[in-house]
N, C-alpha and C positions, 0 to 999 in steps of 0.2 A: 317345642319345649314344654317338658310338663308341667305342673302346676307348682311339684316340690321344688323344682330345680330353679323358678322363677321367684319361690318366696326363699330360698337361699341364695339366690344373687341380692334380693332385694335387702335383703340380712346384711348381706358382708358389704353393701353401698351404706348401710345405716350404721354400721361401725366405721366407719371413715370420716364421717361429719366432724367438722371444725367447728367451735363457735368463734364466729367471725368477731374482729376486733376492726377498728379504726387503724390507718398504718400513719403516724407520726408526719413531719414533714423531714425530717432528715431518713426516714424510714424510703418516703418518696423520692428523692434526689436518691439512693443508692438503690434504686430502680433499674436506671437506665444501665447501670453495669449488669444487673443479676437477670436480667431478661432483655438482652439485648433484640433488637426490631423493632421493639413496641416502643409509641409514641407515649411517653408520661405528659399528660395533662393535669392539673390540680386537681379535680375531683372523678379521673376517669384516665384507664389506658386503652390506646386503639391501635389495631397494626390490620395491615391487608395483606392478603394473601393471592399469591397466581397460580393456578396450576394450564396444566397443558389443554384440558377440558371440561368440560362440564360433568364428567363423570366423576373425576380424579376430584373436582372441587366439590363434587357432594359427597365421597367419600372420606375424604378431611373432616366437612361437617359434621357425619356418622360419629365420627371417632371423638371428635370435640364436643357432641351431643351425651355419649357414653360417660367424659369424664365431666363433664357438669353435672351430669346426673349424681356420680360417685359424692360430688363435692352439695349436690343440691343447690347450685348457684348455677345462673344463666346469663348467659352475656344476649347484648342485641346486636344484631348483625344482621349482613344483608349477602346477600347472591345473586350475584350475572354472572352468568355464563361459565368462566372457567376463576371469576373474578370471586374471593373472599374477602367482607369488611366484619371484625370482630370489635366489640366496643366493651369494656368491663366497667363497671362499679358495684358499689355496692348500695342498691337504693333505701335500706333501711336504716342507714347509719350515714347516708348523704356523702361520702367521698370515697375512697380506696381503702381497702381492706383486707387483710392475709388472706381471702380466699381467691383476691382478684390477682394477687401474688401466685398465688400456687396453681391456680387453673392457666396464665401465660407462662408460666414456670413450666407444666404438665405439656404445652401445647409445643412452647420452645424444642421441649426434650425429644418430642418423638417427630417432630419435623426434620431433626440432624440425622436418622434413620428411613426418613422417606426413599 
């Protein structure tokens, strides 16, 4: 990739950014419908993931890597084998937050496509 082509991807990731907000408690209880898998915890959501291999399960992460980038938030997770654990908050604002919404929102959407 050339150099132009890498600061115009990085361009149109930088017009994307949210500024994150705190999500309410009733914002959290209407979680569990709007991103359905993921486990809502009070100040964090977590879902795992299987696929068939370890190839399949690091290509997920590729992809799930790309849109954190868009979003500039990162979740912590872990990897065995064909095994995916995805954990979200948001650590500078200490609980859940519209971008922990919209990155298992993002992740939900394109797993229905796998």
């Amino acid at each position: 990739m050339e150099k132009k082509e890498t600061e115009h991807i990085i361009k149109k990731i930088n017009q994307i950014k949210m500024k994150p907000f705190l999500l309410n408690s009733e914002e959290i209880k209407e979680l569990a419908v709007k991103i359905p898998g993921w486990e809502i915890h009070p100040k964090h959501i977590e879902r795992n993931f299987s696929f068939k291999n370890f190839i399949e399960a690091f290509a997920f992460m590729t992809k799930v890597a790309l849109i954190c980038e868009k979003y500039n938030h990162h979740p912590n997770w872990e990897n065995v084998y064909s095994k995916v654990f995805i954990k979200f908050n948001t650590h500078d604002l200490g609980g859940i937050s519209n971008l922990d919404e919209a990155l298992a929102t993002e992740i939900n959407n394109f797993m229905i496509f796998k």
